[in-house]
C-alpha positions in Angstrom: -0.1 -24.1 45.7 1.9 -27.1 44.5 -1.5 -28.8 44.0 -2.7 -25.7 41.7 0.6 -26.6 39.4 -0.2 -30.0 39.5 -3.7 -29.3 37.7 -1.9 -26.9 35.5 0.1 -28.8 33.9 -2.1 -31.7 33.5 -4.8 -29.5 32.2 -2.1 -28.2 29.3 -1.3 -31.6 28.6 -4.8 -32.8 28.2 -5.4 -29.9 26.4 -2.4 -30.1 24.2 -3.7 -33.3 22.8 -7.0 -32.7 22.3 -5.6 -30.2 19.6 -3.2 -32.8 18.1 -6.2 -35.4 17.9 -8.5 -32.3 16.3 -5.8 -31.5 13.4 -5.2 -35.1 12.8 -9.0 -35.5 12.1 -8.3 -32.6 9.3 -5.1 -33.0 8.1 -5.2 -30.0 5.8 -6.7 -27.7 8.4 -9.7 -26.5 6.5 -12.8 -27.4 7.3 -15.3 -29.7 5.7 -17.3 -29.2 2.9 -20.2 -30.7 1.4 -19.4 -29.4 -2.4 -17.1 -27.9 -4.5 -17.4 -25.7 -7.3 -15.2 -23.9 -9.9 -14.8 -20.2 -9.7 -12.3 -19.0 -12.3 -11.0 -16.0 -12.7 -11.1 -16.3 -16.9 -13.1 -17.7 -19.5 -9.9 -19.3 -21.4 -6.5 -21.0 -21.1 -3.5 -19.6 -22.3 -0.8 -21.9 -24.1 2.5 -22.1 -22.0 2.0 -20.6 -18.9 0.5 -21.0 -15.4 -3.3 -20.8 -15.4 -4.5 -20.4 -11.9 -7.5 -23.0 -11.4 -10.0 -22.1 -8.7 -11.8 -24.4 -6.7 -14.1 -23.5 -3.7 -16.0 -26.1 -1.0 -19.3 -25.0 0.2 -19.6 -25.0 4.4 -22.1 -26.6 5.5 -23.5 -23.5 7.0 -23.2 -21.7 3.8 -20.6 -19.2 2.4 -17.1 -20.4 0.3 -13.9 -21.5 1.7 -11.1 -21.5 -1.0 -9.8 -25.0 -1.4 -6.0 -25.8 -2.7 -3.8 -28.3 -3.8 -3.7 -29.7 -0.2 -7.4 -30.0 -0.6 -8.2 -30.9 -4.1 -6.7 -33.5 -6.7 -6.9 -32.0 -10.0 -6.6 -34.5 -13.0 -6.2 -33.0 -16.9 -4.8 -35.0 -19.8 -3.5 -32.6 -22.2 -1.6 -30.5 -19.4 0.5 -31.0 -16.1 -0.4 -28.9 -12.6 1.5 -27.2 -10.2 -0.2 -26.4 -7.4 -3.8 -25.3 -8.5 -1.8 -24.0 -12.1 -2.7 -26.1 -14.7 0.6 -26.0 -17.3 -0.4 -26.5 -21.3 2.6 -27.4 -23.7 2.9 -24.1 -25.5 2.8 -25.8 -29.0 -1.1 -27.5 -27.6 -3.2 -27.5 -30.6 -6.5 -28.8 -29.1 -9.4 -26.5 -28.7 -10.6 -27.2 -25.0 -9.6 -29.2 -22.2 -11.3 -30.9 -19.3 -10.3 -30.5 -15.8 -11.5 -32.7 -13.2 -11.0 -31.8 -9.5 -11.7 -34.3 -6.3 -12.2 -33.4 -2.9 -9.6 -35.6 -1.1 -11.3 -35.5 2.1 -14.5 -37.4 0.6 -13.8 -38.7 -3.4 -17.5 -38.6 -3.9 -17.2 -35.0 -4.3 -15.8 -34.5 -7.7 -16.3 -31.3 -10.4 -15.6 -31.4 -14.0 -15.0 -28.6 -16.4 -14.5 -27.8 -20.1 -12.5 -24.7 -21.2 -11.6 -23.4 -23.9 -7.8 -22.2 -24.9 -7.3 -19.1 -26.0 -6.5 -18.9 -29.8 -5.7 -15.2 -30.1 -2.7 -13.5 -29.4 -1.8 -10.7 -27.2 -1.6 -7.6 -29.0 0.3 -4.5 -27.9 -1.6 -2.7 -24.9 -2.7 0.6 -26.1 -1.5 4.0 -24.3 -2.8 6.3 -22.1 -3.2 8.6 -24.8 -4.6 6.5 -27.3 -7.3 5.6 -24.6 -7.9 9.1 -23.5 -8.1 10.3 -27.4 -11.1 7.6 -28.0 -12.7 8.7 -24.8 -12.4 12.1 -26.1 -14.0 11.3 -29.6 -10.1 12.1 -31.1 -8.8 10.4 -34.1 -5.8 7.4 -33.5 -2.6 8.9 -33.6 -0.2 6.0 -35.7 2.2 4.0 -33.1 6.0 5.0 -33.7 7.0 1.6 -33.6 
């Protein structure tokens, strides 16, 4: 019996740092990918705010992991991230920007993107009744405000 506790415990520890030697290999705990892409979520930038940047690795076996900060190093000029949120001054008068993002894990992996800010405002969101009268066919009823 004392014998079997003896194995035991040497068997945790062995196995103990196996795992610490495995997560040192990847420090970020994802696994490795053999190319990135961009996926984002919208076709421009807004002035001012966060803009979330999405960047995905291919596995090797195929399918997407999501990559993050932790992951990636994103490099822009005209703007400063947070995270995967790219920050643009809200008084930026350029028309476009270009994002770069690295894989850290292997710097030959590397994406570039152009896109465009967005040089309309935000107008008022229409109502539910306003919606439901153009599904209907109904002329606009004029906005108290």
């Amino acid at each position: 019996m004392k014998y079997f506790f003896i194995f035991f415990a040497l068997l945790l520890l062995l196995n103990q740092g196996f795992a610490q030697r495995k997560k040192a290999d990847r420090p970020s705990g994802t696994p490795l990918v053999d190319s990135i892409a961009f996926h984002l979520y919208t076709d421009s930038l807004k002035k001012g705010v966060h803009n979330y940047i999405n960047v995905d690795g291919r596995l090797p076996k195929g399918g997407w992991y999501p990559l993050t900060a932790e992951d990636i190093l994103f490099d822009c000029e005209e703007g400063r991230f947070e995270g995967n949120n790219l920050v643009l001054p809200a008084d930026f008068k350029k028309e476009k920007v270009t994002i770069t993002a690295t894989y850290k894990r292997n710097q030959q992996i590397s994406r570039k993107i152009t896109i465009y800010i967005k040089t309309l405002e935000d107008g008022p969101l229409k109502t539910k009744e306003e919606i439901m009268d153009e599904l209907r066919g109904r002329p606009k009823k004029k906005r108290g405000w």
